[in-house]
N, CA, C and O atoms as a MOPAC input file, in Angstrom:
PM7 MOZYME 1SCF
protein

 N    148.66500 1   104.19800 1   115.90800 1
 C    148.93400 1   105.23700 1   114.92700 1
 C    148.84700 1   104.69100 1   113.50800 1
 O    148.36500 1   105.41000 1   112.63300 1
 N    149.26700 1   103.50700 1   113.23300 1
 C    149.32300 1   103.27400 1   112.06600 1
 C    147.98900 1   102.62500 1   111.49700 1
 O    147.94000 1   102.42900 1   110.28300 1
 N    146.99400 1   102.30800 1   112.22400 1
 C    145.30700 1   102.49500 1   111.79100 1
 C    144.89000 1   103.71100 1   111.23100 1
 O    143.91200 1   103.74400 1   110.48500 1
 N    145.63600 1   104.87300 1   111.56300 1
 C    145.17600 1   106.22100 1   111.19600 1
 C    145.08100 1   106.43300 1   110.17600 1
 O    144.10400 1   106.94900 1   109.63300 1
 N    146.44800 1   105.95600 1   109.49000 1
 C    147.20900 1   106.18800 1   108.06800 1
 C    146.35800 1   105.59200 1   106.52300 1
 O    146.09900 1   104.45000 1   106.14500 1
 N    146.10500 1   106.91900 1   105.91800 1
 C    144.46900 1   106.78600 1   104.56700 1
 C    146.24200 1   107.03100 1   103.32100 1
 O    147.44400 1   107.27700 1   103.41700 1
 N    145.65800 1   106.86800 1   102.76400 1
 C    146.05900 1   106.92600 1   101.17300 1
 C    144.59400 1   107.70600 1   100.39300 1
 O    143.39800 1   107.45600 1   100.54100 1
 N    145.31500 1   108.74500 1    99.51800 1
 C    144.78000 1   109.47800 1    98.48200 1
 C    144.40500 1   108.76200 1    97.15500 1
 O    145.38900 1   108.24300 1    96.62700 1
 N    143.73100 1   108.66800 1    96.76300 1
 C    143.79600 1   108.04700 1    95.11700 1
 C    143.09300 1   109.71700 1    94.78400 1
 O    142.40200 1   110.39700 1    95.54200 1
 N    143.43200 1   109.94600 1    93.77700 1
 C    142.72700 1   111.27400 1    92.74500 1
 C    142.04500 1   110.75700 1    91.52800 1
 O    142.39700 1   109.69600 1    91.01400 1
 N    141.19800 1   111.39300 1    91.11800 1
 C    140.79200 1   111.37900 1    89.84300 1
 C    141.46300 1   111.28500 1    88.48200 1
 O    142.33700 1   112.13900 1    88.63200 1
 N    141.61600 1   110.84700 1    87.35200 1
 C    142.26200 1   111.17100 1    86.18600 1
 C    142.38900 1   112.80500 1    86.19000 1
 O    141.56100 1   113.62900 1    86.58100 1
 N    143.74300 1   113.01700 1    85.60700 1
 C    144.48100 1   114.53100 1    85.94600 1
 C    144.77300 1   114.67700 1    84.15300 1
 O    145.27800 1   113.92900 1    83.31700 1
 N    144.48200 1   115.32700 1    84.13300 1
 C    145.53700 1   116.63400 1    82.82100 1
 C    146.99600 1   116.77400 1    82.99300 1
 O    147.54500 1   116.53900 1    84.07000 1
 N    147.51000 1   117.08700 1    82.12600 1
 C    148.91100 1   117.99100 1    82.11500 1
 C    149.03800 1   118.69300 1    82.99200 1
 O    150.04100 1   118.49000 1    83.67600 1
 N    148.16200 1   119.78300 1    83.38300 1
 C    148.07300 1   120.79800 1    84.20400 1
 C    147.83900 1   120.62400 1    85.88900 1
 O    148.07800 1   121.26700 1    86.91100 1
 N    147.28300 1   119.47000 1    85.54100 1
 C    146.62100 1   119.08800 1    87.05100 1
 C    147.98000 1   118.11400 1    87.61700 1
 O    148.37700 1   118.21100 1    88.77800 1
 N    148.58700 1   117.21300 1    86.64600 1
 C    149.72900 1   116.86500 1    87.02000 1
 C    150.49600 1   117.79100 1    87.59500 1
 O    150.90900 1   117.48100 1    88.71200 1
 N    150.83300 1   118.89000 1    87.15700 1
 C    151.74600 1   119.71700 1    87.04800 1
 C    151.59800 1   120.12700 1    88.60200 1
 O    152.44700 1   119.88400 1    89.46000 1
 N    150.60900 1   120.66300 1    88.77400 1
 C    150.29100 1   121.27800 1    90.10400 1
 C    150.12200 1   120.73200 1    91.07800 1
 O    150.21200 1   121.34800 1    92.14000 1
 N    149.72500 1   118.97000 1    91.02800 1
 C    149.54300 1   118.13200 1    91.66300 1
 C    151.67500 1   118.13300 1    92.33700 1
 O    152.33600 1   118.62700 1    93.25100 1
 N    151.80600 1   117.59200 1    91.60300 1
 C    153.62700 1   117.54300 1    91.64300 1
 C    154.21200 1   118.37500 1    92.40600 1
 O    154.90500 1   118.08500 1    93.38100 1
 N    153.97300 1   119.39800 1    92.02000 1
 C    154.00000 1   120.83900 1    92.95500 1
 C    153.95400 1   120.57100 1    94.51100 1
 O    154.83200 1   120.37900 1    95.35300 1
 N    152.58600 1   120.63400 1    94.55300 1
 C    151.99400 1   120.50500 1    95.68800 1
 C    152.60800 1   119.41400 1    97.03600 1
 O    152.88500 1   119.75900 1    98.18500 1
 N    152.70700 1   117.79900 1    96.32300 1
 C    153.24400 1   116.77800 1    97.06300 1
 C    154.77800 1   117.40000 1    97.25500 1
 O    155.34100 1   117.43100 1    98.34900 1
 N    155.36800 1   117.89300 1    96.00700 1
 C    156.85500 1   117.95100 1    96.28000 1
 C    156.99200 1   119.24300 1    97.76500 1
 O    157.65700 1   119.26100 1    98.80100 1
 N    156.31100 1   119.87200 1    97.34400 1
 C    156.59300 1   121.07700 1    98.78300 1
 C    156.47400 1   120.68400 1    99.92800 1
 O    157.15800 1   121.06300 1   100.87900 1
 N    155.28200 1   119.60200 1    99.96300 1
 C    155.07900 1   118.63900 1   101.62600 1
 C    156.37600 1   117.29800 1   101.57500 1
 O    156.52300 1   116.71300 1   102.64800 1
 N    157.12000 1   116.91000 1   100.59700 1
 C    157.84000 1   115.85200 1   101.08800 1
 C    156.69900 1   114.62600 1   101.22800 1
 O    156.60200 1   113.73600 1   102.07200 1
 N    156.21700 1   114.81300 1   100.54200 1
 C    155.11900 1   113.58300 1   100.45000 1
 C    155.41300 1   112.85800 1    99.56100 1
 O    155.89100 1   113.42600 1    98.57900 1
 N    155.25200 1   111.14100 1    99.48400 1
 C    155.34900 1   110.38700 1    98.41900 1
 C    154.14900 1   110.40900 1    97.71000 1
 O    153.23300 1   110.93800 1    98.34000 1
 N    153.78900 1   109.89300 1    96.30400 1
 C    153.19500 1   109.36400 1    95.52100 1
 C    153.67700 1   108.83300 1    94.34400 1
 O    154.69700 1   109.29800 1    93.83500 1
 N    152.88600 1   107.63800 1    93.69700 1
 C    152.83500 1   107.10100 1    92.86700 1
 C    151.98200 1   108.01200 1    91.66000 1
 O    150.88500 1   108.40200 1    92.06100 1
 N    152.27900 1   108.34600 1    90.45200 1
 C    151.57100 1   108.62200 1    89.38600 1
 C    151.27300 1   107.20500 1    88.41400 1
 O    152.15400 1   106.52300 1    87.89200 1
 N    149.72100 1   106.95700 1    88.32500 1
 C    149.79500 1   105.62900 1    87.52700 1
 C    148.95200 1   105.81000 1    86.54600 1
 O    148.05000 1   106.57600 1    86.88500 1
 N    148.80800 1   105.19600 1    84.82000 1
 C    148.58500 1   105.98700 1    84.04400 1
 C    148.30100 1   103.97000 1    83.39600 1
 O    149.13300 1   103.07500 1    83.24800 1
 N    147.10500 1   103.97600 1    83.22200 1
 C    146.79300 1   102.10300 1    83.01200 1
 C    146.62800 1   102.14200 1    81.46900 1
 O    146.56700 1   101.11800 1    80.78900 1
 N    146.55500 1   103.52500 1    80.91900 1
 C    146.36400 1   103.60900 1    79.37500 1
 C    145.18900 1   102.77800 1    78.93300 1
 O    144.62500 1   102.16900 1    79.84100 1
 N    144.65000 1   102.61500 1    77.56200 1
 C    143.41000 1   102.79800 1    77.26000 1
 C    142.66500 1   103.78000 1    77.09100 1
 O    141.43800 1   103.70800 1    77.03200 1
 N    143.28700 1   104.73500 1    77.00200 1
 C    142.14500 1   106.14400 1    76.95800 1
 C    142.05900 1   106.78800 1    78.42600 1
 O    141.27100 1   107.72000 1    78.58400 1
 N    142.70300 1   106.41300 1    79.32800 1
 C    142.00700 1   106.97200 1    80.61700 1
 C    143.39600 1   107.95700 1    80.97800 1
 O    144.52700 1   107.86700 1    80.49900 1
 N    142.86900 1   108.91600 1    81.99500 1
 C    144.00700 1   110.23200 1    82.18300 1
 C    144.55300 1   108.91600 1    83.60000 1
 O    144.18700 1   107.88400 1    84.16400 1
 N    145.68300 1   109.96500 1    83.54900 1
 C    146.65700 1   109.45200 1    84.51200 1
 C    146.01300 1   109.66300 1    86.11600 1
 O    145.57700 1   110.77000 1    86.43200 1
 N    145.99800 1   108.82200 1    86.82900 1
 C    145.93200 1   109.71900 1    88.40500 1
 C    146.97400 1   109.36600 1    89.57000 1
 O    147.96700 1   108.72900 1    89.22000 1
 N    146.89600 1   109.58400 1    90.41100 1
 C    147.98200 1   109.59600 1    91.67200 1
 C    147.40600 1   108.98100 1    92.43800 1
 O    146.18400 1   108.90800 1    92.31600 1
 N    148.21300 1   108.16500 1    93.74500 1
 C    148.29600 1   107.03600 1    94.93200 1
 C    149.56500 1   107.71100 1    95.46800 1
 O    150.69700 1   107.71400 1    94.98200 1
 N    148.95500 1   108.46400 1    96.94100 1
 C    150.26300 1   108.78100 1    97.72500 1
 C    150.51000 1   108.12600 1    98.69000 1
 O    149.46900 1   107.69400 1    99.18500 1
 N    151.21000 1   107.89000 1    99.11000 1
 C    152.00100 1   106.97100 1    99.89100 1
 C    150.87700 1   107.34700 1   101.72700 1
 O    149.79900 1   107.94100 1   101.72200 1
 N    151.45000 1   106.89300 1   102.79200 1
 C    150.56300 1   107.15900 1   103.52200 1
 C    150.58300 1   108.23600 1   104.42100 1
 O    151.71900 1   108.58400 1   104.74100 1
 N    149.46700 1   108.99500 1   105.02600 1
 C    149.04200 1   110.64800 1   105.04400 1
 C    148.57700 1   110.11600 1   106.54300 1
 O    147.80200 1   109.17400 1   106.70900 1
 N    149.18700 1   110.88600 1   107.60200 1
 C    148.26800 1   110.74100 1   108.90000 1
 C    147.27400 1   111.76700 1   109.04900 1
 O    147.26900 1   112.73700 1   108.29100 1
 N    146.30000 1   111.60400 1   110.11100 1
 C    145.11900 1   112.63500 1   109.73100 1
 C    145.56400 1   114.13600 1   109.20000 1
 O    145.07200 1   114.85400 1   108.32900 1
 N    146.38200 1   114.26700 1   109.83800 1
 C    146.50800 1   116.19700 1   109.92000 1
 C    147.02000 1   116.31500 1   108.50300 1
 O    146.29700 1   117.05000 1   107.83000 1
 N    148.30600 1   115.68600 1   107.68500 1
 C    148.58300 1   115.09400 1   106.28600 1
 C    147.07600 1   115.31700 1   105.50800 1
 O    146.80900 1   116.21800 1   104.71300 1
 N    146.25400 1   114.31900 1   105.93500 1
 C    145.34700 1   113.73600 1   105.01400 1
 C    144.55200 1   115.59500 1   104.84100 1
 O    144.48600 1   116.32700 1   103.85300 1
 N    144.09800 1   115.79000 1   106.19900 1
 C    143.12400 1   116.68100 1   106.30900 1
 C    143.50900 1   117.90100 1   105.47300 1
 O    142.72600 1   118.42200 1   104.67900 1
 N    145.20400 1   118.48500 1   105.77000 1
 C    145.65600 1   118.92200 1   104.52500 1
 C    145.58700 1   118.78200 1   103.52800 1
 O    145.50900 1   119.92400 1   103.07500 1
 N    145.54200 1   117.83300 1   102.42300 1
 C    145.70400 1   117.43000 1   101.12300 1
 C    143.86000 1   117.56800 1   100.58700 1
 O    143.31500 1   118.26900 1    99.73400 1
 N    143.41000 1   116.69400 1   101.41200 1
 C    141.64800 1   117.24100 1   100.79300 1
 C    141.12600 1   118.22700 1   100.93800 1
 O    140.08400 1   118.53000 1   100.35700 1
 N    141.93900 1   119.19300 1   102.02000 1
 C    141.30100 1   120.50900 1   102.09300 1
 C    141.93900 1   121.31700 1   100.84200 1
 O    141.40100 1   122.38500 1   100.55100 1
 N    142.77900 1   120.98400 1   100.26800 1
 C    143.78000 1   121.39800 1    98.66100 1
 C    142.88400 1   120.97100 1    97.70100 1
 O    142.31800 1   121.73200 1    96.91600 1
 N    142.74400 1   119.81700 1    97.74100 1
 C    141.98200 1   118.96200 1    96.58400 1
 C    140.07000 1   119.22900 1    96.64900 1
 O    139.31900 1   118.97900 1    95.70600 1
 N    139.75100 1   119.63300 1    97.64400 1
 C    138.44600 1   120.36100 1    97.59100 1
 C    138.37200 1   121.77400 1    97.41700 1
 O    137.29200 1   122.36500 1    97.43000 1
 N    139.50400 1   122.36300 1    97.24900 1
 C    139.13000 1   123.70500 1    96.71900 1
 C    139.80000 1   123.89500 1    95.51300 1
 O    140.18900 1   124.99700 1    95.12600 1
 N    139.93300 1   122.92000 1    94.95300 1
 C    140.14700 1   122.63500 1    93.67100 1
 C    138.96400 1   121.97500 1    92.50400 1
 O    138.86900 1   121.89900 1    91.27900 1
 N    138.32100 1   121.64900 1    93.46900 1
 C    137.08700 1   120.36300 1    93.13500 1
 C    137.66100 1   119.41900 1    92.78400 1
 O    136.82300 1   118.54300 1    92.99900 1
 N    138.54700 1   118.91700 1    92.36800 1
 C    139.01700 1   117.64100 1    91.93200 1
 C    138.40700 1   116.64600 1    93.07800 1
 O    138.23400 1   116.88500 1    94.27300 1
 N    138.07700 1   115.19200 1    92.17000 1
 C    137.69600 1   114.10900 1    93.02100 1
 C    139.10500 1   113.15300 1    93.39000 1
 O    140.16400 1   112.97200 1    92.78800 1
 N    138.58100 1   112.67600 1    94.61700 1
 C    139.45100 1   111.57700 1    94.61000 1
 C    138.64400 1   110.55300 1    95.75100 1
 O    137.43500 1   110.73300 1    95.89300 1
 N    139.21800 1   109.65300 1    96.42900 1
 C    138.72200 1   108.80600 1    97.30000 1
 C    139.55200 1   108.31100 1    98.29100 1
 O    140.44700 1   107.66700 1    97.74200 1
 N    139.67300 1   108.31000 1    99.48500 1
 C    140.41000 1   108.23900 1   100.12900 1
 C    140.23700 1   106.25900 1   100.74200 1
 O    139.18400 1   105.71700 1   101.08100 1
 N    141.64400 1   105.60900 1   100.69500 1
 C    141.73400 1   104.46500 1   101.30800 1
 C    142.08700 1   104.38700 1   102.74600 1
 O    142.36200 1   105.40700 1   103.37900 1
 N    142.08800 1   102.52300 1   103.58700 1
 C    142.61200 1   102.32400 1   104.67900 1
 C    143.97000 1   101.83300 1   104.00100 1
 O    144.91800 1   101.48200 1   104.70300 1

């Protein structure tokens, strides 16, 4: 089981996209990290770890959003 387990990274987010992003994890009880490396670049998110049905949820959110992200092992 624990081979299964992907992590989210997202794209640099907005205010807005934070906002809704926040939203979203807080209603599932999901962890994430918001990390923000400054230099000019928007903030993005690292959630903690998502088993498939988790994962398959969250990109099916984040693709009808278009937002990018990339998923880790």
């Amino acid at each position: 089981m624990a081979d299964e387990i992907r992590y989210v990274v997202t794209g640099g987010l907005g205010e807005g996209g934070l906002r809704e992003l926040h939203q979203f994890l807080t209603s599932k009880g999901w962890y994430t990290v918001i990390q923000y490396d400054g230099g000019g670049k928007a903030p993005y998110a690292r959630t903690g770890g998502l088993n498939p049905a988790a994962l398959a949820e969250f990109e099916a959110w984040l693709k009808a959003r278009g937002w990018y992200y990339t998923v880790e092992a």
